[in-house]
C-alpha positions as CSV (number, residue, x, y, z in Angstrom):
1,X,110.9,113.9,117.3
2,X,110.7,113.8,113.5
3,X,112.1,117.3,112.2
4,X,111.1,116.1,108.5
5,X,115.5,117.4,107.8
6,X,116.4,113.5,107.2
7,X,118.7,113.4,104.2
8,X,117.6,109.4,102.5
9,X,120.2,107.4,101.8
10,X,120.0,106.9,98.1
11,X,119.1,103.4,98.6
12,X,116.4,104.6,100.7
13,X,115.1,106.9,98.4
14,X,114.6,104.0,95.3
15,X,113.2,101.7,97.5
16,X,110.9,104.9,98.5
17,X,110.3,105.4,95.0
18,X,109.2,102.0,94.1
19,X,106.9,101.7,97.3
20,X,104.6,104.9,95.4
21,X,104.6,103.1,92.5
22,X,103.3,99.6,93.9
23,X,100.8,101.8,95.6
24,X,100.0,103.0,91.9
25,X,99.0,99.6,90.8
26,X,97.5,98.8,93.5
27,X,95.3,101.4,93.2
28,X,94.4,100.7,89.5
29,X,94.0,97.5,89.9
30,X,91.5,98.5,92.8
31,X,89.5,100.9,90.9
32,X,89.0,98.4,88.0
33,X,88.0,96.0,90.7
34,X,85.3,98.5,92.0
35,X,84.4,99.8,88.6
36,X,83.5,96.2,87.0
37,X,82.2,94.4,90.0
38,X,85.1,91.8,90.7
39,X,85.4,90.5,93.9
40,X,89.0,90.6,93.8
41,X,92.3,90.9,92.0
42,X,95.5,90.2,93.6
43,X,98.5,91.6,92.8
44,X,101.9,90.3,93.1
45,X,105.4,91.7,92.4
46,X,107.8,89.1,91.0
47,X,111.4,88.8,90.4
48,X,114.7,86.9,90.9
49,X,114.0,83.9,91.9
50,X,110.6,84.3,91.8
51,X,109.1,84.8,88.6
52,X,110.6,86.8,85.9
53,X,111.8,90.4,86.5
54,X,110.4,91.5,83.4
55,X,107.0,89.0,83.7
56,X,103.6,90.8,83.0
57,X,100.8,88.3,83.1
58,X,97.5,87.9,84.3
59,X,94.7,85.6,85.1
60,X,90.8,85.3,86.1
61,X,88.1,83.4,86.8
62,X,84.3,83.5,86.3
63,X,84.1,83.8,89.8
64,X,84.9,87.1,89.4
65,X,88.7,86.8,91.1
66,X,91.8,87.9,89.6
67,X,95.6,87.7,89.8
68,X,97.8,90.2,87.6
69,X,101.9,89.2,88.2
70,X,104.3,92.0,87.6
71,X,107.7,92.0,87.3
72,X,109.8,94.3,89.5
73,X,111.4,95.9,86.8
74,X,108.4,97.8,86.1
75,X,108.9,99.6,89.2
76,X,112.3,100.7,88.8
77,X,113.2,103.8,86.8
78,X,114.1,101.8,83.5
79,X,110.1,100.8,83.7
80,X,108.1,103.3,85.4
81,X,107.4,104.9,82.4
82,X,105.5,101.9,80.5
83,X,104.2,100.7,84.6
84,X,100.7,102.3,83.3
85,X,100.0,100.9,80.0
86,X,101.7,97.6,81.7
87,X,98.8,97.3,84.1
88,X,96.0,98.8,81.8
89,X,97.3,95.7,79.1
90,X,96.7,93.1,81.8
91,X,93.3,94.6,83.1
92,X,92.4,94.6,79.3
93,X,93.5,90.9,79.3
94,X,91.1,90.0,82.4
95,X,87.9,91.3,80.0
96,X,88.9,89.5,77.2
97,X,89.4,86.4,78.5
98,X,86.0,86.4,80.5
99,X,83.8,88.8,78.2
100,X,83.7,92.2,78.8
101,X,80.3,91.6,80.8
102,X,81.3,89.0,82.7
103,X,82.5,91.4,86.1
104,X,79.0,92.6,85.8
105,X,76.6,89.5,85.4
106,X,76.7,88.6,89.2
């Protein structure tokens, strides 16, 4: 039975930390989807040997996909703070590379 008492280990409670602000994006990223039309826009956490930890970069199509990579010091307490303009700044990028009309046109 879960008494809701459980002291975290403080490796728990980053990792805990991070997780809400992965949901964050994700669920930016899922309003901008909704608000503009998109089909869909992927998003991918990056770092160490994968990508850059400090990476920021997006992509999109005139299909109406996109892809926005972030690196995962964004979501540790040095980044948090900027995660929100780092995520509006790539959403920003998707309209200007396409138009800002282009989620909408179908």
């Amino acid at each position: 039975m879960c008494t809701g008492n459980r002291v975290w280990e403080p490796h728990e409670a980053a990792m805990a930390a991070e997780a809400e602000q992965i949901r964050k994006a994700e669920a930016r990223v899922t309003d901008f989807a909704t608000e503009h039309g998109t089909e869909r826009i992927t998003l991918a956490v990056a770092g160490a040997r994968i990508g850059c930890w400090d990476a920021a970069e997006s992509v999109c199509s005139f299909g109406a996909l996109g892809h926005i990579e972030l690196g995962h010091f964004w979501f540790f307490p040095e980044g948090v703070a900027s995660l929100p303009h780092i995520v509006e700044h790539e959403l920003a990028h998707m309209l200007a590379y396409t138009g800002a009309d282009m989620f909408n046109d179908g």
